[in-house]
C-alpha positions as CSV (number, residue, x, y, z in Angstrom):
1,X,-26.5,44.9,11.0
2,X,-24.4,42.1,9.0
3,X,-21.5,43.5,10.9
4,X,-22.7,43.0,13.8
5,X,-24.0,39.0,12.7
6,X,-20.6,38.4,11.7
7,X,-18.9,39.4,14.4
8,X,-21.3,37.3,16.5
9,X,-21.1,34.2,14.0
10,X,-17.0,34.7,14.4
11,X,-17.2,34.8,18.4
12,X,-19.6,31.9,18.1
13,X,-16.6,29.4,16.0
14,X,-14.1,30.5,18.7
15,X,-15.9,29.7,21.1
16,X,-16.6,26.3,19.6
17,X,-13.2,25.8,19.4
18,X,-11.8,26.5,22.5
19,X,-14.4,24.5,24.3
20,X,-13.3,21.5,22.1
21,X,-9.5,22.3,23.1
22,X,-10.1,22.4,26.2
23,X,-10.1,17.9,27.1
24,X,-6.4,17.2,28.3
25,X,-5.1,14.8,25.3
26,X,-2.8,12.8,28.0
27,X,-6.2,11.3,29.2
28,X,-7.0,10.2,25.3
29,X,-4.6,7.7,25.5
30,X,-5.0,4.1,25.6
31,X,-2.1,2.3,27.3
32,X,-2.4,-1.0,24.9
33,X,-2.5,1.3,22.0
34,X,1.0,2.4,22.9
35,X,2.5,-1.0,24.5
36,X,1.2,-2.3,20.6
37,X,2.5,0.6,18.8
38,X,5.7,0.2,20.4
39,X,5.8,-3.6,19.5
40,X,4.8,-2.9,15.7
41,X,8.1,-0.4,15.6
42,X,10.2,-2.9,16.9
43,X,9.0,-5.2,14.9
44,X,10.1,-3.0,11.8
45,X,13.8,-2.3,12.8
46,X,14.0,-5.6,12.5
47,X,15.2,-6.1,8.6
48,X,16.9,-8.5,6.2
49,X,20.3,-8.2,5.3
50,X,21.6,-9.0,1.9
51,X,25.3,-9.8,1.9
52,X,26.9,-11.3,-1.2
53,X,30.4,-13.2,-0.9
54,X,31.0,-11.0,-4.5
55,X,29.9,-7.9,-5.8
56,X,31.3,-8.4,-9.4
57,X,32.7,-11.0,-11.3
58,X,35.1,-10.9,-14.2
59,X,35.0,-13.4,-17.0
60,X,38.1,-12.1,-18.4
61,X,38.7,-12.2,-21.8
62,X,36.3,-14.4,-23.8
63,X,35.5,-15.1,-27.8
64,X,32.1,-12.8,-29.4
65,X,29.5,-14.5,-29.1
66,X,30.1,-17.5,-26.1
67,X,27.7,-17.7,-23.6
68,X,28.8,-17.7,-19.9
69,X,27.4,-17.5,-16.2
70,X,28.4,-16.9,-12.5
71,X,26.9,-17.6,-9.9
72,X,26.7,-14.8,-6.9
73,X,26.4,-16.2,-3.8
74,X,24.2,-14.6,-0.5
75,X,23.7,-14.7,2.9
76,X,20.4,-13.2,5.0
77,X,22.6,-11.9,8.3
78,X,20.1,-9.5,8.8
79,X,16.9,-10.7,11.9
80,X,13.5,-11.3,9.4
81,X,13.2,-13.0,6.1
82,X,14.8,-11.9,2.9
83,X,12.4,-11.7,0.0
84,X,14.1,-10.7,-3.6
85,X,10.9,-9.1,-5.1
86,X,13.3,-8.8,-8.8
87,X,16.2,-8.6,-10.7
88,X,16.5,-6.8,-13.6
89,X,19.9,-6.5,-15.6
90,X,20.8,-3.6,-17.7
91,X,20.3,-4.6,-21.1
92,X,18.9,-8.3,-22.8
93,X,22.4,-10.1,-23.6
94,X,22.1,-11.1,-19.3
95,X,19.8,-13.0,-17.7
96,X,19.2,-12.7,-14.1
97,X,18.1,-16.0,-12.3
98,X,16.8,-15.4,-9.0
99,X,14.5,-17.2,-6.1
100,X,11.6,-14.7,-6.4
101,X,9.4,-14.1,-3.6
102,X,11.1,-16.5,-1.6
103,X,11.6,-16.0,2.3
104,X,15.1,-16.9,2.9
105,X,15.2,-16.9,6.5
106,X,18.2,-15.4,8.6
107,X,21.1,-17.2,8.8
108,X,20.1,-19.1,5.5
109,X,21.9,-18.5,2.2
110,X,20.9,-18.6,-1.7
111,X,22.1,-18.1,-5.3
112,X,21.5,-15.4,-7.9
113,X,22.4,-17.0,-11.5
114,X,23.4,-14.1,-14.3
115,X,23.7,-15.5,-17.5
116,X,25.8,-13.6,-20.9
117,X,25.7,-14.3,-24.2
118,X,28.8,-13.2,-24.8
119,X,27.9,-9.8,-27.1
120,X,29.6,-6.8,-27.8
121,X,33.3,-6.0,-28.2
122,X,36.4,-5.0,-26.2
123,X,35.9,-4.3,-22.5
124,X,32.0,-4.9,-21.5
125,X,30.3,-4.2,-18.1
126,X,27.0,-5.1,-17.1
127,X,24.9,-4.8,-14.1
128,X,22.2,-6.4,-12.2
129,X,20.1,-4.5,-9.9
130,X,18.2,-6.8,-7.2
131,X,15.1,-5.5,-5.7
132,X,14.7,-7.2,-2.1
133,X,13.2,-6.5,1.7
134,X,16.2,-5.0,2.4
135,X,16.9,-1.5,4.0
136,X,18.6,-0.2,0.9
137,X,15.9,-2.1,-1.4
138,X,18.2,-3.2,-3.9
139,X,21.9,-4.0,-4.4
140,X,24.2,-3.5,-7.4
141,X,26.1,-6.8,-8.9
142,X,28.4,-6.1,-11.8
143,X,30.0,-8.3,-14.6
144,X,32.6,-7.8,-16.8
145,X,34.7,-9.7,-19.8
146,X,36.9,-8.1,-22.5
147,X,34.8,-9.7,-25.6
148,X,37.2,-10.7,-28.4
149,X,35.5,-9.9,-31.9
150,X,35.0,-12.6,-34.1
151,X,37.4,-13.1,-36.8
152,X,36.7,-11.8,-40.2
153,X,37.9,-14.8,-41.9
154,X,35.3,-16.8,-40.0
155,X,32.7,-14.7,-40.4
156,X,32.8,-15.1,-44.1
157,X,34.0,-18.6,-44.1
158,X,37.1,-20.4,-45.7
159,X,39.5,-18.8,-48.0
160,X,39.3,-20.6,-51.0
C-alpha cells in the first residue's frame, strides 16, 4: 500500500511539472524589457580610461632624509566619468594626494601628488596603487631615488 501511494504521489509531481513546462517562454517576453536591457549593457561598455603621461618617476639620487614630490599627470580618454575611489602607497614614508570621488569627465585631465620623505638607503622603489572606475580598477605608479645615507660625522655633530 505505501508503494503504491508513492508511486502515485511521484506521478502526481511529474505531472505538475510538465504541465508548468509546457507555456512557450518566447511569449514571456516583454519587448521594453529587452530594448532596456539592451540600453543598460551599452551603457556599461561604456568606461573611463585612466592614462597617465608617466608611470614612474625617478628622483635620482638624493640626501637621507629630504623630502620630495612629483606630480603624475592623467587624462580620462575613456567615454564616462573617471572617479579615483583611493590611493594607497606601499608603505608610510609616501603620501598619495589624490582628487577623491571626483568625476573627471572624458576628455578632462587631473593630478595625482606622491609625496617622500626621503627614508631609507641606497636604491629605493615605491609604489602607489590607484583604485578608480576603470576597467582594470587600479593602476600601478612607481617612484624611485638612490637615498644617500647621512654622514656619520653629522650625525654626531662637529669634531671637536
Amino acid at each position: 500500500m505505501k508503494k503504491i501511494s508513492r508511486f502515485l504521489g511521484l506521478v502526481l509531481v511529474v505531472s505538475l511539472i510538465s504541465v508548468s513546462c509546457k507555456d512557450n517562454a518566447t511569449n514571456k517576453i516583454v519587448a521594453d524589457n529587452v530594448e532596456s536591457a539592451t540600453s543598460r549593457d551599452e551603457a556599461q561598455k561604456q568606461l573611463p580610461v585612466m592614462e597617465f603621461e608617466k608611470s614612474e618617476h625617478d628622483f635620482g639620487t638624493i640626501a637621507q632624509g629630504t623630502p620630495q614630490e612629483t606630480i603624475f599627470k592623467f587624462t580620462n580618454t575613456g567615454n564616462a566619468p573617471l572617479i579615483i575611489t583611493d590611493a594607497k602607497s606601499s608603505c608610510g614614508c609616501t603620501i598619495p594626494e589624490y582628487p577623491k570621488n571626483t568625476p573627471i569627465a572624458p576628455g578632462e585631465s587631473g593630478e595625482l601628488l606622491v609625496k617622500f620623505n626621503g627614508s631609507g638607503q641606497n636604491q629605493v622603489t615605491k609604489t602607489v596603487t590607484v583604485t578608480a572606475n576603470t576597467e582594470k580598477g587600479a593602476e600601478l605608479l612607481r617612484i624611485k631615488a638612490f637615498v644617500n645615507p647621512k654622514d656619520a660625522a653629522q650625525a654626531v655633530g662637529p669634531v671637536k
